[in-house]
C-alpha positions in Angstrom: 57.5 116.7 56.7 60.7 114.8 55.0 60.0 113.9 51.6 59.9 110.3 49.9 62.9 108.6 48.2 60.4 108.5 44.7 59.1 112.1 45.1 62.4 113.7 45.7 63.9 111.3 42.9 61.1 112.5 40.7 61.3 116.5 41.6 65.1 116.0 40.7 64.3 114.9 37.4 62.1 117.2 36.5 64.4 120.5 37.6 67.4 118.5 34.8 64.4 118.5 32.1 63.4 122.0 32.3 67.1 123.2 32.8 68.0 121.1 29.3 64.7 122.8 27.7 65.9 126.0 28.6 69.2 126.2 27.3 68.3 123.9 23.9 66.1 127.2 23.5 68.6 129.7 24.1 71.2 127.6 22.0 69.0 128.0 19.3 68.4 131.8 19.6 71.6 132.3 19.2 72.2 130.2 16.2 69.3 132.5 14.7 71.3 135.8 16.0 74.7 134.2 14.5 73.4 133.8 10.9 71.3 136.9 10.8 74.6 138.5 11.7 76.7 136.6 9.6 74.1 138.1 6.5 74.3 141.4 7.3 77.8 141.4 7.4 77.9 139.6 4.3 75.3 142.1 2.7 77.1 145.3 4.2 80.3 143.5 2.8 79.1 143.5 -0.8 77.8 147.5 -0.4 80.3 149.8 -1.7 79.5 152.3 0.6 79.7 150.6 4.0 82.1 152.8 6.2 84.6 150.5 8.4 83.8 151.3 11.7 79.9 149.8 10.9 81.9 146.9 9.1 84.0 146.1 12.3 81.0 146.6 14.7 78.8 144.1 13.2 81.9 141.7 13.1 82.7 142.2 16.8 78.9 141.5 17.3 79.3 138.3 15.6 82.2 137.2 17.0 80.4 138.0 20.8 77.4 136.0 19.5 79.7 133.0 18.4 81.3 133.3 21.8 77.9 133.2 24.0 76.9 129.6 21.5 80.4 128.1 22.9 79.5 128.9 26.5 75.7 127.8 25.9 76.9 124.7 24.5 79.5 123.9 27.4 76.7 124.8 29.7 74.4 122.3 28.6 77.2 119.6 28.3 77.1 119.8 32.0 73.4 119.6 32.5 73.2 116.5 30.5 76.1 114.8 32.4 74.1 115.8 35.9 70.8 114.2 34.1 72.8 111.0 33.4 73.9 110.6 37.6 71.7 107.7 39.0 69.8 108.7 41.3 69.3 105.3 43.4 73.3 105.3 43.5 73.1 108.8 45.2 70.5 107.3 47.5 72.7 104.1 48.1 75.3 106.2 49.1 73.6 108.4 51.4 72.1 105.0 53.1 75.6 103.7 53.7 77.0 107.2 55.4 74.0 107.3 57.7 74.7 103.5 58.5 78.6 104.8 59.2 77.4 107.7 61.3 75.4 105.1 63.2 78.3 102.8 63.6 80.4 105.7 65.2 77.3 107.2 67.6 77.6 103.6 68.8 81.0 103.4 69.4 80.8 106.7 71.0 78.7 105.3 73.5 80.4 102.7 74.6 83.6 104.6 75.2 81.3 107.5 77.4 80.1 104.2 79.2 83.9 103.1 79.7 85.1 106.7 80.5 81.8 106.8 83.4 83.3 103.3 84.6 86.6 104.0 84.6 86.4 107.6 86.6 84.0 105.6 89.2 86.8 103.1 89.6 89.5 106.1 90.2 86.5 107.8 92.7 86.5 104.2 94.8 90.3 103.7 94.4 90.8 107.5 96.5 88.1 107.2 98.8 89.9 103.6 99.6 93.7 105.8 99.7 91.9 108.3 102.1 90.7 105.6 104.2 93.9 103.7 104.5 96.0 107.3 105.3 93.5 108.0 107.9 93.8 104.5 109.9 97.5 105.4 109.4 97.4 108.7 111.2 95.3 107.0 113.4 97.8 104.4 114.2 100.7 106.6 114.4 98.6 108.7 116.7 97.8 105.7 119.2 101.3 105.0 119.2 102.6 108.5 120.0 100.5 108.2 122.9 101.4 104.8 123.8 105.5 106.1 123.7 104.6 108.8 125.8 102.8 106.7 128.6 106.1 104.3 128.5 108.2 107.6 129.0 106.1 108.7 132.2 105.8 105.1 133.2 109.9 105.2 133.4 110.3 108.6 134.6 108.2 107.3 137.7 110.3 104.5 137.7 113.1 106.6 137.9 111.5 108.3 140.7 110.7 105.8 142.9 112.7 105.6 146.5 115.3 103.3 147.0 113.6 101.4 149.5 110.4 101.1 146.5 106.5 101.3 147.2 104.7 99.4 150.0 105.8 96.1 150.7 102.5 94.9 150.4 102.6 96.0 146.4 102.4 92.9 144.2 103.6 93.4 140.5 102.7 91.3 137.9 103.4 90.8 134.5 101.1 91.9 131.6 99.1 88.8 129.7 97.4 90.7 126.7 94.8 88.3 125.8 91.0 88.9 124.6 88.4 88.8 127.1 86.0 86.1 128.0 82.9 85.0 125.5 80.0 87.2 126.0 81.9 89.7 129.3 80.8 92.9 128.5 83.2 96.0 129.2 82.5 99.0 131.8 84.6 101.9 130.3 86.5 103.7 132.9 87.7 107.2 132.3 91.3 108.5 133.5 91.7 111.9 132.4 93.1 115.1 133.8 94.3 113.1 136.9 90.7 111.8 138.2 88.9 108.8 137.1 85.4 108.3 136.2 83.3 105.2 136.4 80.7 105.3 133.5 77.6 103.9 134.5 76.9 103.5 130.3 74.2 100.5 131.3 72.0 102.5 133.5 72.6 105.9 131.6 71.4 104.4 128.0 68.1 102.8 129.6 67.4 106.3 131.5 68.1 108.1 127.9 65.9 105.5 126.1 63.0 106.3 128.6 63.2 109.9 128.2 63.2 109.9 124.3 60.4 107.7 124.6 58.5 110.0 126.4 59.4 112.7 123.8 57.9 110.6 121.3 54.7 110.3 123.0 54.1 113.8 123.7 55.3 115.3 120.4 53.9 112.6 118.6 56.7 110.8 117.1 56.6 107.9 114.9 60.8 105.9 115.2 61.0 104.6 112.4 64.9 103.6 111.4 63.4 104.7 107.7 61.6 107.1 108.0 64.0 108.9 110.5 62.4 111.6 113.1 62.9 115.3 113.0 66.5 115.7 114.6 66.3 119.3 116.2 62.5 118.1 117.5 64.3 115.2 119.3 67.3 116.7 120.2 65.5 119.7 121.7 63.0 118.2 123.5 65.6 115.7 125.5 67.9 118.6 126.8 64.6 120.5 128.2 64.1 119.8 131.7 66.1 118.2 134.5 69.3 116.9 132.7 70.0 113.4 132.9 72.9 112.0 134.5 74.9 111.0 137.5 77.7 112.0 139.8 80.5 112.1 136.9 78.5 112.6 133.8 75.4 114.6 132.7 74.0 113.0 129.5 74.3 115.3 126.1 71.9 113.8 123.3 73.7 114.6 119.4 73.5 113.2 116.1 76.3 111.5 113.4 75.2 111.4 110.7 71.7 109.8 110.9 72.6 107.7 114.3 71.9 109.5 117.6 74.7 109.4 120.0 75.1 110.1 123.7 77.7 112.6 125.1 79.0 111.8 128.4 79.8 115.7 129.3 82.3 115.2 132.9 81.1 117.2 135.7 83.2 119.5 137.4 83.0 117.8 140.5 82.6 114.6 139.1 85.1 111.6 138.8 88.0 111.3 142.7 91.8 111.7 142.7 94.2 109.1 143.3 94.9 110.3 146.6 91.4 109.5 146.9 91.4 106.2 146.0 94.5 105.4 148.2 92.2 106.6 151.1 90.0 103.6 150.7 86.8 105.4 151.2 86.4 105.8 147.5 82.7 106.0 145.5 84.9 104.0 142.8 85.8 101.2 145.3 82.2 100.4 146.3 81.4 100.4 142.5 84.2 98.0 141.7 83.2 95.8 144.8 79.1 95.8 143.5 80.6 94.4 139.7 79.7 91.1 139.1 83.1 89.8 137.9 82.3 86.6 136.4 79.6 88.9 133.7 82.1 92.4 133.2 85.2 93.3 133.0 87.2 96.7 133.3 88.2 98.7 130.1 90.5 101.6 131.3 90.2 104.6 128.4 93.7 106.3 129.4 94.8 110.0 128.6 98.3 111.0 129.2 97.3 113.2 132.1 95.5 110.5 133.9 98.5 107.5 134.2 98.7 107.8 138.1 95.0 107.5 139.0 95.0 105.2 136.5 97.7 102.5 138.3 95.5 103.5 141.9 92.7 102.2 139.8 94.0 99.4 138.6 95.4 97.9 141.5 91.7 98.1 143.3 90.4 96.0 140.2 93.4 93.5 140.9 92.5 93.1 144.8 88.7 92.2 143.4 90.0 90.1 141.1 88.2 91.8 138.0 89.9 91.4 134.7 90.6 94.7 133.4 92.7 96.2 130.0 93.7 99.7 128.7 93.7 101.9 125.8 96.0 105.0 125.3 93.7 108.0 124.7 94.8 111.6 122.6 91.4 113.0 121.7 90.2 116.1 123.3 86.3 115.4 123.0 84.4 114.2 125.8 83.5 110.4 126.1 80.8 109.0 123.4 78.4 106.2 122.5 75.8 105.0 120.2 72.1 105.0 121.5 71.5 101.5 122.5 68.5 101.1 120.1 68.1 100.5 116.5 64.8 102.0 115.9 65.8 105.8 116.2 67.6 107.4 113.2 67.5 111.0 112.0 66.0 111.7 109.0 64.7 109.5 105.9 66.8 106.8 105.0 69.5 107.4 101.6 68.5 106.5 98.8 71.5 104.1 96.9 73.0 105.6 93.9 72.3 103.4 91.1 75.1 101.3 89.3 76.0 102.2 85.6 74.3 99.9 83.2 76.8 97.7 81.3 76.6 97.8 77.3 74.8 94.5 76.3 76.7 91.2 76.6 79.4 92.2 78.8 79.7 92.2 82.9 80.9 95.2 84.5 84.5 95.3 85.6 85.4 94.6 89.2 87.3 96.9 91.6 90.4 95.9 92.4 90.6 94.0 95.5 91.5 95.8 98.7 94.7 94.6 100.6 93.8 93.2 103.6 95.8 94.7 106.3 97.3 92.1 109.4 94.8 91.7 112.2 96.1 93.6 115.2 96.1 91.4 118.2 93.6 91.5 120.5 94.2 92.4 123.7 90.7 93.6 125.7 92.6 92.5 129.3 95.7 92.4 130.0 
């Protein structure tokens, strides 16, 4: 248990008192021992018989004795200056360092608070460099593959007979524009020379009824979260019949926490362009059964696929369907989110919380992130 300021004051005082009795004693013993020594010299002085060596013995004793007084003497100088130090001053001055060390514990704190800001502020800044590099590769990539297109499209060019293709071939020029309010876009694959209608509207609705099912049998609550078990889910859709259609069987996967469907091609799935010049096409009848006024065409294009790609087109053309394209690069197979909100993998994050700011001041803002030129939009084209 810590002491008192009084009782440790007091104890102090009462060690100086008993150190100044002390040596006040000894002080005085040797005074004694000085002048009995001094008289026996003196009386062994005064003998006629006293032999020197005894004579110089008893003086070297005396002067010993007369040394040990000095030292006593100092000694005690130096516990009387020690019992004249005022104690509350010692006190004072121990209540002023702690109030310094407190002052610089404080100060310490605020710069660990600065120092956790500052490194979160360098953490965002990278994580926003990281982002921006990546939409640059990404942008460098889409053009790559857009230059390459343009180089095939002008080697076929090259190609082409004097005479040129049917007579009956109408060209018109591109009118990149953004589609109609509310039209909704029927992705259409051209890959490794075939093309592949995806039937996403029907597919998603035939997924959302089997994972349905799966819930009812295993018992699962779809919570967005909560989150359901992901390999329960996942597991239980690919048992059984697959799902799918003539170009696609349905893969269910997860991104994170958000379910996607896989649109895995069939081997036999998707029809050549030699096909599709026939006019007996599975695509043609599709494109004729499209309501045009509600969808429109969105060509996904891989280099490979350019010349079923410009059959394709020009059937959407003779409908009338609005249609646009995007250069492709990636090797993965065709995906899309599950159309539904309510199923998510796994319980929901929970949100890191903020660093406190000290009292009376706001925490600093990031620095704002430059806002890149929208690119134009051009759904059709």
């Amino acid at each position: 248990m810590r002491r008192n300021k009084k009782e440790s004051g007091a104890s102090l005082d009462s060690l100086l008192d008993t150190l100044t009795n002390v040596v006040g004693i000894l002080v005085i013993l040797v005074t004694v021992m000085q002048l009995g020594v001094g008289e026996a010299v003196q009386r062994i002085a005064k003998t006629d018989s006293v032999r020197p060596e005894v004579y110089e013995q008893a003086l070297a004793k005396r002067i010993e004795l007369m040394r040990q007084r000095v030292e006593l003497e100092k000694r005690l100088e130096v516990f009387k200056k020690a019992d004249s130090i005022d104690l509350r001053v010692l006190l004072r001055n121990i209540e002023d360092l702690e109030a310094s060390l407190a002052v610089l514990l404080e100060g310490k704190q605020k710069i660990d608070v600065e120092m956790l800001e500052l490194r979160t502020r360098q953490e965002e800044a990278q994580r926003r460099l990281e982002e921006q590099k990546k939409e640059a590769e990404k942008a460098e990539t889409e053009l790559s593959a857009a230059q390459d297109l343009l180089a095939k499209l002008k080697s076929k060019l090259a190609d082409a007979p004097a005479g040129g293709y049917r007579a009956s071939t109408i060209i018109t020029l591109p009118n990149p524009r953004e589609a109609p309010e509310g039209a909704v876009p029927i992705p259409i694959l051209c890959r490794e020379g075939r093309v592949y209608y995806v039937d996403n509207v029907n597919l998603q609705q035939a997924a959302l009824k089997k994972i349905e099912a799966v819930g009812k049998r295993r018992n699962l609550v779809f919570n967005p979260d909560l989150g359901v078990d992901k390999d329960v889910l996942i597991g239980e859709f690919h048992r059984g019949t697959a799902l799918g259609d003539d170009n696609f069987e349905l893969k269910l996967t997860a991104s994170g926490r958000n379910p996607k469907l896989v649109f895995q091609r069939k081997k036999d799935g998707g029809e050549t362009a030699e096909t599709l010049r026939d006019g007996r096409s599975k695509f043609e009848r599709r494109i004729r059964q499209i309501d045009k006024n509600r969808f429109y065409a969105q060509f996904l294009v891989w280099s490979d696929g350019f010349e079923v790609y410009i059959e394709a087109r020009k059937l959407c053309s003779d409908r009338d369907l609005l249609a646009g394209w995007k250069a492709q690069t990636t090797k993965a197979e065709y995906t899309e989110d599950l159309a539904t909100d309510l199923v998510r993998f796994g319980p929901k994050p929970i949100p890191k919380p903020k660093p406190v700011p000290p009292p009376g001041q706001e925490p600093p803002k990031p620095p704002p992130t430059p806002k890149r030129p929208p690119l134009p939009e051009s759904d059709i084209d």
